[in-house]
N, C-alpha and C positions, 0 to 999 in steps of 0.2 A: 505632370504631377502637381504643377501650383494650382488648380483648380481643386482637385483630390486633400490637397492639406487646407486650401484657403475654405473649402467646405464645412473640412473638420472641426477647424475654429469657430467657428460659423455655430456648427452646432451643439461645441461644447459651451463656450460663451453667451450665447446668447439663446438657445433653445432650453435650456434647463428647467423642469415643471418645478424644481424648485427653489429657486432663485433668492427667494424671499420667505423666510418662513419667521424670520424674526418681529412680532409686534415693534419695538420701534422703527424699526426702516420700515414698517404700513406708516406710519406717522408723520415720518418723515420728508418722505418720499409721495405721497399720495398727493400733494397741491402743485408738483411740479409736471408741468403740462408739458406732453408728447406731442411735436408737431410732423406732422407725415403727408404725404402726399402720394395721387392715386393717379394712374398714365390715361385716363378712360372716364369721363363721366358716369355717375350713381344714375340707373334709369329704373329701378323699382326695388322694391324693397318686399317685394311678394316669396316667399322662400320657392312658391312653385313656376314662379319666370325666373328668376335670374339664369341669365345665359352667357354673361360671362365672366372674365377675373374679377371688376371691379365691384360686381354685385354680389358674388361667390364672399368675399372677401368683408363686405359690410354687415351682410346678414349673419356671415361665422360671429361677426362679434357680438352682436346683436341679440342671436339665437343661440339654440342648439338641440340637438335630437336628445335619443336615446343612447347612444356614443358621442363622442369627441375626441380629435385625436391629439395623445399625447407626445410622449418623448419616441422620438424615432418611425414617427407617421403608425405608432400603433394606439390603436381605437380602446377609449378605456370608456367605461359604462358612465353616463353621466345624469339626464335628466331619472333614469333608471335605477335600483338599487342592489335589481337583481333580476338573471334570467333566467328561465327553465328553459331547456333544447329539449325535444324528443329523440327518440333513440336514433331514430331514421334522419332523423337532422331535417324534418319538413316544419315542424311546427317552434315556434319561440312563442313564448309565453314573460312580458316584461312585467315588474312590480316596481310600479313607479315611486320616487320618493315623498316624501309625505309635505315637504315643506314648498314646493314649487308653484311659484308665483306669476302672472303673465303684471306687466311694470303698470297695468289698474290694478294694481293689487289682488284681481282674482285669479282661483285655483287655474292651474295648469292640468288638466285633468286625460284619462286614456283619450276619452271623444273627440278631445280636443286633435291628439295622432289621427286617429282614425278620419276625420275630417280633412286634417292636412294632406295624410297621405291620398288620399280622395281625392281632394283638388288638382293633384301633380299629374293622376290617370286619367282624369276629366278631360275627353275630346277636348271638350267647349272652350278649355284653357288651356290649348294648345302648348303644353308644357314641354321643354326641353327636357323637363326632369324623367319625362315619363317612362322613357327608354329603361332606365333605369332598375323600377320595379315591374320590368316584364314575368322576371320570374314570382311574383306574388302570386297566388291563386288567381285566376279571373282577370287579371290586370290589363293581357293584352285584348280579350274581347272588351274589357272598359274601354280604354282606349282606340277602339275600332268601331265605336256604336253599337256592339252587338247585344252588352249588358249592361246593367244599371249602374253603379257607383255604386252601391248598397252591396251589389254583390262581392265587392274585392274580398280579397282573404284576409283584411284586417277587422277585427271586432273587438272592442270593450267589454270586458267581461263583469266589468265596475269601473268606477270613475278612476281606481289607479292598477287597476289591473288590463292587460294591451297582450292581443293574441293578434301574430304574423302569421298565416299559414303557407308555402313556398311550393311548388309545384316540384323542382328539384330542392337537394340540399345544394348547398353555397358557400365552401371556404370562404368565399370573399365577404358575403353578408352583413357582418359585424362589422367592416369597412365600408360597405354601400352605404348604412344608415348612419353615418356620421354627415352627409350630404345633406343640403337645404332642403331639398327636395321629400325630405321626410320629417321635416320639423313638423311639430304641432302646429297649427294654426287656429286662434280663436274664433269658431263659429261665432257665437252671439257677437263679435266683435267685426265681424266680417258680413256677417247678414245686415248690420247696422248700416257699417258706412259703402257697404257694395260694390261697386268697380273704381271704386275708387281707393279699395285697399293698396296700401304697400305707394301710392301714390304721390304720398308726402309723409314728412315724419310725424303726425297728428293722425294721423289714417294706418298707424302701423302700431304694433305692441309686441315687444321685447322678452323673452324671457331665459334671454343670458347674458353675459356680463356686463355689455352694456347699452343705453337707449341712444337713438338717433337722437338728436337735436338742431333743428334752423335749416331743415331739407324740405324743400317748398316743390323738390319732383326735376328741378333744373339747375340748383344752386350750384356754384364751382367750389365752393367752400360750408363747410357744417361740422357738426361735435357728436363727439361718443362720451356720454357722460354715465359715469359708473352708477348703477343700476341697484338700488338699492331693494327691490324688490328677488333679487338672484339667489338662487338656492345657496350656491359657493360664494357670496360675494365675501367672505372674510378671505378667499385668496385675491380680490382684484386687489390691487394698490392704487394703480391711475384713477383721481377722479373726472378726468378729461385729457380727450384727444381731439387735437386741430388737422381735419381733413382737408386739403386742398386738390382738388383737380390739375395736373400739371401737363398738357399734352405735350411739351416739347423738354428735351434734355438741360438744354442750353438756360433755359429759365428753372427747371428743377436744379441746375447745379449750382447755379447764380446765388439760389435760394438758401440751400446748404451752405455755403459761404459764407453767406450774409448772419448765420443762427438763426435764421427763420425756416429752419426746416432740420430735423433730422433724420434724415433719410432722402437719398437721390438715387434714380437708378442711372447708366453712366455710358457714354456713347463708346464706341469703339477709340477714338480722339481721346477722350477722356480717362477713357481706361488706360491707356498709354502711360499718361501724365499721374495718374494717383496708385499704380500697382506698390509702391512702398509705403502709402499713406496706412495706417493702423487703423483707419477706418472702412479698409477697403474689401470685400467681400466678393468671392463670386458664389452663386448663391445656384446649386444644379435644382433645374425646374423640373418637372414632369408633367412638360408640355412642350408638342411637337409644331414645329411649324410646318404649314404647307401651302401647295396649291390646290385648291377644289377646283376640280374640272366639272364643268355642266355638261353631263354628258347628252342631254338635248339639243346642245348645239349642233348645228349641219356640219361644220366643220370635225367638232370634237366627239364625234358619233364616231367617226373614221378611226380605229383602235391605232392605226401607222401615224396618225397625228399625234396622236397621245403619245405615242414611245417616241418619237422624234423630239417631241417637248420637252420630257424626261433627259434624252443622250446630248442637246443640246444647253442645256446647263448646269455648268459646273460648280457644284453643290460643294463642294472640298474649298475653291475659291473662295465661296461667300461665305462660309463659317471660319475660315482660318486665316484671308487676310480681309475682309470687305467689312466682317462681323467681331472683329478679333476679340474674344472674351465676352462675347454675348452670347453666341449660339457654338454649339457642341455639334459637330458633322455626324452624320448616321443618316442610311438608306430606310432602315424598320420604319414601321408609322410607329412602333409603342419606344418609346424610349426605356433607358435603362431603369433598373431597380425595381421590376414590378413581383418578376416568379425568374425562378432556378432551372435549369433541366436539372429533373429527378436524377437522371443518369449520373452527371460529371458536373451538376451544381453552375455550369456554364449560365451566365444571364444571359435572357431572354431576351433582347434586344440584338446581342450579338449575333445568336443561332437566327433569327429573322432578317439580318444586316444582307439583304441579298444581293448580288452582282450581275444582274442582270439589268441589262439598259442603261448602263454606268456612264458617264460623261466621255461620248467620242464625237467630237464636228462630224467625221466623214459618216461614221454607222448614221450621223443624226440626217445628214443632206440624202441617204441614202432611203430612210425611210422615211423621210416627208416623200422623198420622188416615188414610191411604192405607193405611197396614197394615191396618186394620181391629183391630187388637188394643188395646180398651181399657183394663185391666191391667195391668201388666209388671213381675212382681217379678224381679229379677236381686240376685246378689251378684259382688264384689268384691273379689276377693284382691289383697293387698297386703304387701307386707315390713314388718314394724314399726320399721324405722330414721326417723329427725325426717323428712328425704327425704321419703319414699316415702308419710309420714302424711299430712303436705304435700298432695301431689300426688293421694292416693287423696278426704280431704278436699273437694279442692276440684272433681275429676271429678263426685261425688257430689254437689255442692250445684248442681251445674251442668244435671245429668242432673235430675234432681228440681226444680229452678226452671223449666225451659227445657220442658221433656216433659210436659206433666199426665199422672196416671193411673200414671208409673215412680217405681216403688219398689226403688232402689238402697242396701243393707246394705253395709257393708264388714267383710273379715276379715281382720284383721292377722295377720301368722305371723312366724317367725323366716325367715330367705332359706333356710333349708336345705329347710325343710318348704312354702316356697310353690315353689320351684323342683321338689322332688316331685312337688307336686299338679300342676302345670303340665304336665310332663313324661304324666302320666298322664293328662291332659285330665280331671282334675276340678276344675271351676273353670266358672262361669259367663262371667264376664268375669276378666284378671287382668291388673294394672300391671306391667309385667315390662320388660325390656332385652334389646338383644343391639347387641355390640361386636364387629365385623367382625374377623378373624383374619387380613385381607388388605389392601392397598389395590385392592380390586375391588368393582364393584356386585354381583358374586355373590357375595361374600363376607357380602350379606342378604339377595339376592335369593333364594338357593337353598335358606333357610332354610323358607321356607313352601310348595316345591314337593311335590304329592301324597305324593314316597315318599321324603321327607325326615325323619328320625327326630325331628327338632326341629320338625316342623310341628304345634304346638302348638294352631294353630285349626282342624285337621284342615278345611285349605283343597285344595280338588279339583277343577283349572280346566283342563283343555285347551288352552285359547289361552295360557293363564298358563306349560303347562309346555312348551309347543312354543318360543314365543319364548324362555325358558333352552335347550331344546334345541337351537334353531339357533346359538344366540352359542357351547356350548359346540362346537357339532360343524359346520358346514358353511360359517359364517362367522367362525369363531373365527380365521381368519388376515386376513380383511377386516376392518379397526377400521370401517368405516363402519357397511359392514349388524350388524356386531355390536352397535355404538353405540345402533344400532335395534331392535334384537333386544330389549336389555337397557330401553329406553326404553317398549317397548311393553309388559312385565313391570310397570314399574312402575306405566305406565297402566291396569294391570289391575288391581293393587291397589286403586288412587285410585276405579277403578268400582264392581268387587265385595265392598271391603271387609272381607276377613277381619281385617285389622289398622288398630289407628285412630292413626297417628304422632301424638305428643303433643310430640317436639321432640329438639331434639341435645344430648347429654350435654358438659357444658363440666365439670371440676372446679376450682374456686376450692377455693385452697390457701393455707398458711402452710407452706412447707418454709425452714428454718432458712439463713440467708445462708452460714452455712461449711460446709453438704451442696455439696460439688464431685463432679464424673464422671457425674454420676447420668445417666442416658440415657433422656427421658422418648419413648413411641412414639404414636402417636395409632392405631396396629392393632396388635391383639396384647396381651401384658401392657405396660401403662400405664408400667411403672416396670422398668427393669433397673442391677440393682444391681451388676453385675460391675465395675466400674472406678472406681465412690460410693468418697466417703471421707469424715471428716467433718475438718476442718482447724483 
């Protein structure tokens, strides 16, 4: 239950869109500098690369779409003013605001979408995002070579008028475009400086609440300075935020200490020590940890290796005493809070919680010996932040206790260089994450289907990709059989195993009792700063 209330606080405290609505506390309050810290190096500032939290996270403040999410992770209309649906729910139709500025002071205009959203389906820019806008008309043949970019189903109808046309409709929709991945992005601005956009903060243009500043593409440290070009900027307060790069715990807490940081996130050690502290927060994420199995390996082709992997580590261990207060145990790949069963309102997460392949040594020695593979050397890529050593650690003493005959290496990288190798499926097995851009099951569900750019275990299941394809296309307006759809997706995982859930990301935190505004999201980036202040 102390996660459940210490959430609450969480969100009544410091999530509030309106925090500040008083002209003297803007006055006030506005030269008093937020200092924060990020677990992960900034490696581009392109809305159509970022692939992971700490880039998700820079560009939210940075940018913003056609939505943005508000109080309670719902999507409220933003660079927008107003949208027409069609009956059929296929077509949106947006009218953008009149006053929207990119921080060169020029317009923000529909092309400017239509461009961006371009760039996220462009093969050429092998876009994480792309996944994404599959349901846009034409999107997936964009992204498969087969059409032009020109062709997608977005068009300007005039410089602030912006036509989506969707192949299905899409409850979730109005949640997808609150993502990077469909910001605008300034052509003339981008044809200029070339591949070398989003590169550094000179090479990048802003048009939400606030600009990068002294990001030269590697810096451990830079500024968010409020944005005086911003449609809403009579809601920022902050006129700067001090980012630091902090990979290890033990120096983000040091930091916090000292007043040189508001905000730390907190080791399991740590959390022990500060759970009566008033500044202390566990913060429910909506983002799964796992194992990506490369199913190309010789080894990991062997489906008996893969569920011996699975029954060989005990998953309840590492979130309840190894993790304590950092990760939330669960077998589902979607974590909580995403959809209801229609039926009995039951969360989705729990109804996919499956028990199959559950942690047993003998079931596990039992099915490596069915593989027939006496040997098994694998490695292990892992991020080198305290986290992720943790966690890679104790997989590895697990795999190697539990399994006679597997010999598990781990290899620690910085996150920039394992999210490469990942991406390019070189990696045996790797500790890796992903945090839902939606409250939707497909917002992971779709992350592992065949022609998914982020299918990282290069998983290739038929049954797997039909049931996404009915919840998107034939029962996407039926919540039941979608329900089902999506339920049997997950069941496929829990069978076939391309990915082994290791548990839900929680952040236990220390953010500073006088940070007010702050709007924490559990999809999407974590933390929006537009309405923070520090008091």
């Amino acid at each position: 239950m102390r996660i459940k209330k210490i959430s609450f606080i969480l969100m009544v405290g410091l999530s509030t869109a309106t925090s500040i609505s008083l002209f003297q506390d803007k006055v006030v309050y506005a030269n008093q500098t937020i200092n924060w810290t990020e677990s992960a190096d900034l490696t581009t500032m392109n809305p159509s690369q970022a692939n992971d939290s700490t880039g998700t996270e820079i560009i939210t403040q940075t940018g913003q779409g056609l939505y943005r999410y508000g109080k309670h992770n719902q999507p409220q209309l933003a660079d927008a003013k107003s949208v027409d649906v069609s009956k059929g729910g296929h077509e949106y139709v947006f009218h953008l605001k009149d006053n929207l500025r990119w921080s060169n002071h020029e317009k923000v205009t529909a092309s400017d979408y239509v461009f961006g959203i371009q760039q996220t389906v462009d093969p050429k820019n092998k876009s994480n995002g792309a996944t994404l806008a599959n349901n846009i008309k034409n999107a997936t043949a964009v992204t498969n070579g087969k059409k032009p970019a020109s062709d997608l189903g977005v068009e300007a109808l005039d410089s602030q008028t912006l036509k989506i046309t969707l192949n299905n409709p899409d409850p979730a929709f109005k949640s997808i475009l609150t993502g990077t991945a469909f910001y605008p992005q300034p052509k003339k601005f981008v044809m200029k400086v070339g591949k070398a956009y989003g590169t550094s903060a000179d090479k990048s243009l802003s048009n939400g609440p606030f600009v990068l500043k002294n990001w030269n593409g590697s810096d451990k440290s830079y500024q968010l300075v409020k944005n005086n070009d911003y449609e809403d900027k009579g809601e920022v307060t902050t006129n700067k935020i001090n980012i630091q790069t902090v990979t290890d715990n033990t120096t983000g807490y040091n930091l916090y200490k000292a007043g040189k940081s508001d905000y730390t996130s907190l080791t399991a050690d740590q959390v022990r020590a500060n759970e009566n502290n008033q500044a202390y927060h566990t913060i429910k994420n909506g983002r799964t940890d796992f194992l990506g199995l490369n199913l190309k390996n010789r080894y990991l082709q062997n489906k008996k290796v893969r569920v011996a992997i699975k029954q060989a580590i005990n998953t309840k261990g590492l979130t309840n005493k190894v993790l304590n207060g950092i990760e939330r145990s669960g077998n589902a790949f979607t974590p909580e809070n995403t959809i209801k069963n229609p039926d009995n309102q039951r969360d989705f997460s729990k109804d996919a919680n499956s028990k199959k392949y559950t942690f047993n040594k003998r079931d596990a020695k039992n099915s490596l010996a069915e593989s027939n593979v006496k040997k098994i050397k694998l490695t292990l890529l892992a991020d080198n932040d305290d986290q992720s050593k943790v966690e890679a650690q104790y997989v590895q003493s697990q795999l190697q206790n539990n399994l006679p005959g597997v010999e598990l290496t781990v290899k620690f990288q910085p996150k920039a260089a394992r999210v490469k190798a990942q991406l390019s499926h070189d990696f045996d097995i790797v500790l890796t994450s992903w945090g839902g851009e939606y409250a939707d099951p497909m917002s992971f569900l779709n992350m592992i289907q065949s022609d998914s750019g982020i299918n990282i275990s290069q998983f290739n299941d038929k049954k797997y990709d039909s049931a996404l394809a009915r919840a998107n296309g034939n029962d996407v307006n039926q919540p039941d059989k979608r329900y089902q759809d999506l339920l049997q997706a997950e069941q496929r995982i829990h069978s076939e195993l391309p990915v082994v859930t290791l548990g839900h990301q929680s952040i236990p935190a220390l953010i500073r009792p006088n940070i007010k505004g702050l709007l924490v999201n559990t999809y999407g980036a974590t933390f929006d700063f537009k309405e923070a202040y520090k008091k």
